[in-house]
N, C-alpha and C positions, 0 to 999 in steps of 0.2 A: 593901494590895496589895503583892506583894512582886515581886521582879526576882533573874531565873535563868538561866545558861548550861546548856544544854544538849551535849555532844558528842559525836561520833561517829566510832567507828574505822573507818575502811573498809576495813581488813583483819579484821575481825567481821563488818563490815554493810554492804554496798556501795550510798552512798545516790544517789550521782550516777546511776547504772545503775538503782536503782529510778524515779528520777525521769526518766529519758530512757523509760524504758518506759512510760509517761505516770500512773504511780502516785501519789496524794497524801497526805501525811503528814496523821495522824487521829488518832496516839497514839506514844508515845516510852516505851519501858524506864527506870525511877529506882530506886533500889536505897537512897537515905536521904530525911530531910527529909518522909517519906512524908507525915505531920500537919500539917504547915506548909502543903503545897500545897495551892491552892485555886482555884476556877473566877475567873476574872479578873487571876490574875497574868499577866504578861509576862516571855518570856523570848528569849535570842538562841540561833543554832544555832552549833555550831562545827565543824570538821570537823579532825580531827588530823593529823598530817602535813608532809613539807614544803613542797607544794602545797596546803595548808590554811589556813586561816584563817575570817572571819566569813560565812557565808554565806548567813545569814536571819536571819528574828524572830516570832514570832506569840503566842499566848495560850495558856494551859492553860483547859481548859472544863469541869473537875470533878476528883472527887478521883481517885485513883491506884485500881485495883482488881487483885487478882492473879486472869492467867489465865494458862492453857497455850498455850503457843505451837508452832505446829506450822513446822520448818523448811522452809523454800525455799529457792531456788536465788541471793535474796539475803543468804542468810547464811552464812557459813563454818565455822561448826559451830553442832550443834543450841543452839538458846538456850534450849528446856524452860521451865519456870514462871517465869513473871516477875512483877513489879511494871510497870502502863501508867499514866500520866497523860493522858487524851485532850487534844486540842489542837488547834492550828489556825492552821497559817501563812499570815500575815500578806501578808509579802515574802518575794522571796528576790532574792537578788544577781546579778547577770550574770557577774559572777569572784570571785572569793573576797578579800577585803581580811587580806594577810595579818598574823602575828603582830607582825611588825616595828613596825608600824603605833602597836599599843598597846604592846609593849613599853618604846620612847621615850616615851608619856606618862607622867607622876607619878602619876594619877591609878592606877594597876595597880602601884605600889611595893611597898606593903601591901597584904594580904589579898587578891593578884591570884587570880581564879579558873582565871588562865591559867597559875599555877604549878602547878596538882594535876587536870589535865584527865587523870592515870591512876586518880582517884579514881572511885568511883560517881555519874551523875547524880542529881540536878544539885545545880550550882553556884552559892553566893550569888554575888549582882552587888550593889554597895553603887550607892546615889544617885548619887554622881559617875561611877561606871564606867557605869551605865547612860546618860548623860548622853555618856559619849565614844562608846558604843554607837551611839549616835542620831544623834552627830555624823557617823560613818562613812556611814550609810544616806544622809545626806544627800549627801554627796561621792560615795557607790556608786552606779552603773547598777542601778535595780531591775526587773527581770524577774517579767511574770505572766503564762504559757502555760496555766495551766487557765482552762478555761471556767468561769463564775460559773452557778449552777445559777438558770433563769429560770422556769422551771415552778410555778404554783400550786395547790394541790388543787383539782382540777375540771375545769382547762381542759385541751385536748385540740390534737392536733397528729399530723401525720405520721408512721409508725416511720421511713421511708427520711430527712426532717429531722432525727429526736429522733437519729441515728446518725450523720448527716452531722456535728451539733455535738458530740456528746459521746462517740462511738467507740461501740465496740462492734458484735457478731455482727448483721443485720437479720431474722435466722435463730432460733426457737428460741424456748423462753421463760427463760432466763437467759442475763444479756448482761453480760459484767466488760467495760467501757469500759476501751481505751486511752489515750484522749485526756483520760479524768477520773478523778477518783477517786467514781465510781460503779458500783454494779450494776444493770443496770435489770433486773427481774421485771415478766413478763404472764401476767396469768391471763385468760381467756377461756370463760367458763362456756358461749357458744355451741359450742365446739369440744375443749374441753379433755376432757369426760368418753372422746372416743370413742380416747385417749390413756392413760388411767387416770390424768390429772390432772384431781381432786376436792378443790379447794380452798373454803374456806368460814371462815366465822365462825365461834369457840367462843363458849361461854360465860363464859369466864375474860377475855373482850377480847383475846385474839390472834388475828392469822390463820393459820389455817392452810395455808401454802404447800408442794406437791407438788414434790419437787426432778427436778432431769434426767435422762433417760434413756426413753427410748419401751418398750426389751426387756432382759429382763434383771432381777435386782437391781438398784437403786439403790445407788450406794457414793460415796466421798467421792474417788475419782481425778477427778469429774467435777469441770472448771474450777469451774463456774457453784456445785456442790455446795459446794465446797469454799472459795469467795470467799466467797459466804453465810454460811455458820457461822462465818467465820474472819475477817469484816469487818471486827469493832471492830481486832482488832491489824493487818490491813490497812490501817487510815485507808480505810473505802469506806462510801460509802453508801447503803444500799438502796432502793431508789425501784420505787416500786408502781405498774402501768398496767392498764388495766382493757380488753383486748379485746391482740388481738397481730398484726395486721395492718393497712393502711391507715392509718386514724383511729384514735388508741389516747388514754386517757384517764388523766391522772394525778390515783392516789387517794393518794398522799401519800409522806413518808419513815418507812420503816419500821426498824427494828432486832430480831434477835432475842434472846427472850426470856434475860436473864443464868442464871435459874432452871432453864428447860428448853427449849434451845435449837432443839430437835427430839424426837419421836420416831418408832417406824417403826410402819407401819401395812401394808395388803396393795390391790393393785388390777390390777385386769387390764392386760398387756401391749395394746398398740396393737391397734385391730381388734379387740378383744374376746378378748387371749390369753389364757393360764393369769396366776392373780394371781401375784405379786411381790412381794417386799419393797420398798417406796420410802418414800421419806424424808418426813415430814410436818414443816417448818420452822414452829416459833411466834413471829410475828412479830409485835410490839408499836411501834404507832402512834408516832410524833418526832413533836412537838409538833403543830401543828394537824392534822387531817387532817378536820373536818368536808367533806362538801360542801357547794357555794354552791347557794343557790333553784336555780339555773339548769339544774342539774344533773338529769334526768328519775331519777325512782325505778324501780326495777323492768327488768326484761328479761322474755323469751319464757317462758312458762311451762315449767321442768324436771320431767314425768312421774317419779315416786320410784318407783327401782324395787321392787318386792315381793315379789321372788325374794330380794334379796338377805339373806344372813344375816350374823348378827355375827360380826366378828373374834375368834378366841380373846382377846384382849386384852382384850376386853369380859366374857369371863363368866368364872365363877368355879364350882365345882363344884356351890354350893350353890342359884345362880339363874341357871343355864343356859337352860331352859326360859323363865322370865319372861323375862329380857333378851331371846328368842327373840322372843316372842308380843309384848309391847311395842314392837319396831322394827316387826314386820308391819302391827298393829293401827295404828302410828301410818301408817306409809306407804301406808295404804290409805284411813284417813280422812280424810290430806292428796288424793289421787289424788280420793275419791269428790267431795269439797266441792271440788274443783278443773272436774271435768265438770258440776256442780250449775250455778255460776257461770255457766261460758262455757256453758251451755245456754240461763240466760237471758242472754245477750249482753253479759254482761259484761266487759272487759279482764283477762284473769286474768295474774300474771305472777310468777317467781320472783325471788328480792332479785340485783342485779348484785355485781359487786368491789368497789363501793363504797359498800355499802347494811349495815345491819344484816343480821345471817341468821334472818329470820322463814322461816316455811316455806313461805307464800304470801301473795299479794295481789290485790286487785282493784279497778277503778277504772272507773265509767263515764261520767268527763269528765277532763280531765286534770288539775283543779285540787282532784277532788277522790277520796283515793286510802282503801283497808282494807287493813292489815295484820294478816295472824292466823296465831296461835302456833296449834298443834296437838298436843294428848299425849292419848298411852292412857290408861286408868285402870283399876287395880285395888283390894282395897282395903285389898291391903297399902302401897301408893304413890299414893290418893290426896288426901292433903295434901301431900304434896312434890312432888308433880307440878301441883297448883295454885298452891301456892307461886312455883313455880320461873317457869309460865309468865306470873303476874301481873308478876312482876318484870322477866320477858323484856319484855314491851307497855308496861309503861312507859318502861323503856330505849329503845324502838324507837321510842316517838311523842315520847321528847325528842329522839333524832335524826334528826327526820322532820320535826318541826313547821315547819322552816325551809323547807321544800322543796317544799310543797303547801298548797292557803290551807283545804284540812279535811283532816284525818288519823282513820282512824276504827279502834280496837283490838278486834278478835275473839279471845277464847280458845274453842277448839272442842275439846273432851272427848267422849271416847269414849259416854258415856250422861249420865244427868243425876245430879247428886253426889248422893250417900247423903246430905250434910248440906246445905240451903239456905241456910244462910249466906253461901255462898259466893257466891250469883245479886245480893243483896242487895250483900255487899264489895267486886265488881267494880263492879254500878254506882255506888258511891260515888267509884270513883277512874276512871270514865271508859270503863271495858270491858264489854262484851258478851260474856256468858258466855252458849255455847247446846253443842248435839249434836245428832247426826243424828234428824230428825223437824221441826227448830227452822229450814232452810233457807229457809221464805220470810222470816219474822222477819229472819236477816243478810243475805239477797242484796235486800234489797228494794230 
């Protein structure tokens, strides 16, 4: 483990004013040493100047990764592509211990870090300097004005509380916290469609998150837009809630995807306007985010609309048509096996913000629940369309199993396969492979 001064010009970066505006450091600009750093070093903060001196400490928590940084109103000229080290302060000081302090020790004689603080971060700190480092902290007033993030996946709380503690809009579904270095996002699949936020599970494991704005384009002037995509070099953290009023439910900490951090897609303006271009955020799970047993699966069943056609994005000259017929044929065989169900009385319900994204469910006690994948078939596509959905069901009953004491997997296909094999290789790993004609069989 190694030991690193960190500094900071405030005629560059003005960090006192970020931190009064209640922002928290989450990643720091380094420019050498890039291979040396590593998750678990320790380093101290400095701040240059003549009212400068030592002014924190905390850890670096991965390697350094270059990304583009887009200027704000704390920086003094565009900073553009950088080198970040993510990180994570520890302490920080109530006044700053200035340089005088160390420069009277021996121990900064040689190789002081605190001679070439015009150099690029960061700066070795040898054993003994670390060591006078430490001794300061001890004699420094140490100040901790952020809230410690108390929330665990599943449990649930108040929005007028989760805002009282941690800041932020009580308004809306993206919230940049004052008082933390958080963004809270709420999806609400009860209310958000009639918004044209249509947010959902991919199949790659991200979510996909609708960004702000009810009319209009979607564009990135928007706070909430623009904290989102731009969080890692903000030091924020994104934090998922599942409903956006009253009682809202925390699914976990999220981060967008480093790969492809969004893309745009089209949806109707508020009330049902003309579509739009808005933002679809891919947002990738920080560390735990299963839900507990405790946690109820499923919500109100969501009717698939069957009007709706695909977005240019989806076709391609050559399978316009299929992509066409494939979405309808699937949104209709979800709809007809969804009235099938609750005909015979069964709980039908569509997956919540914190459930896998099956296409439906149903349950007629609450311990014990069906989750079933649905795809068209043709037969150009289908092996890849059984493929895909066997693969879906067992993903969904490994994170399901925790959470209901029977979990039971449905793949429902358009007709019955060309090949039988496939009746046979689902039951071998747990699934019920049926099609329209085969309803009393699943719903029984």
């Amino acid at each position: 483990m190694a030991t690193w001064l960190l500094a900071c010009n405030q005629e560059m970066f003005e960090l006192d004013r970020y931190r009064q505006d209640g922002h928290s450091l989450r990643s720091w600009s380094v420019g050498r040493h890039l291979k040396e750093l590593a998750a678990g070093d320790q380093f101290v903060m400095w701040v240059t100047g003549p009212r400068g001196g030592l002014v924190g400490r905390g850890r670096i928590t991965g390697v350094p990764t270059q990304q583009p940084s887009a200027p704000d109103e704390y920086w003094q000229q565009d900073p553009g592509t950088r080198w970040y080290a993510p990180l994570v302060m520890d302490e920080w000081l109530a006044q700053p211990i200035p340089r005088q302090r160390f420069k009277e020790d021996p121990r900064f004689g040689e190789r002081s870090p605190l001679g070439t603080l015009f150099a690029s971060n960061p700066h070795r700190v040898t054993e003994e300097q670390w060591s006078a480092f430490e001794e300061a902290f001890t004699d420094g007033q140490v100040m901790d004005t952020t809230p410690a993030w108390h929330l665990l996946p599943g449990q649930t709380i108040k929005r007028k509380e989760l805002h009282d503690r941690y800041g932020g809009s009580r308004q809306g579904g993206m919230s940049k916290c004052a008082k933390s270095n958080n963004v809270l996002l709420f999806s609400d699949p009860k209310t958000g469609h009639q918004h044209g936020y249509f947010d959902k599970w991919a199949e790659d494991g991200t979510f996909h998150y609708t960004g702000d704005g009810q009319t209009g384009p979607q564009t990135f002037d928007s706070l909430g837009n623009a904290s989102t995509r731009d969080h890692v070099k903000l030091g924020l953290a994104l934090r998922l809630f599942e409903g956006s009023r009253g009682i809202v439910r925390y699914v976990g900490e999220f981060a967008v995807d480093p790969e492809q951090p969004y893309s745009w897609g089209e949806a109707p303006e508020t009330g049902g306007g003309p579509l739009r271009p808005v933002i679809q955020f891919h947002l990738a799970p920080v560390g735990r985010s299963t839900q507990p047993a405790s946690v109820p699966v499923g919500c109100g069943y969501r009717e698939a609309d069957e009007s709706v056609a695909p977005s240019p994005a989806q076709l391609s000259p050559s399978d316009s048509d299929l992509v066409g017929r494939n979405l309808k044929a699937h949104r209709k065989l979800q709809n007809d096996l969804a009235k099938a169900a609750a005909a015979r009385g069964l709980d039908v319900f569509s997956p919540g913000v914190a459930d896998p994204d099956f296409d439906l469910g149903w349950r007629l006690t609450t311990d014990e629940l069906t989750v079933c994948e649905v795809k068209s078939l043709t037969p150009a596509n289908e092996t890849r369309q059984l493929r895909a959905g066997i693969g879906q069901l067992l993903d969904y009953h490994d994170r399901l199993r925790d959470r209901a004491a029977s979990v039971r997997a449905v793949l429902w296909v358009e007709r019955e396969p060309s090949d039988s094999r496939w009746v046979a290789l689902c039951e071998r790993v747990g699934i019920t492979l049926a099609w329209p004609g085969c309803e009393d069989d699943v719903l029984a």
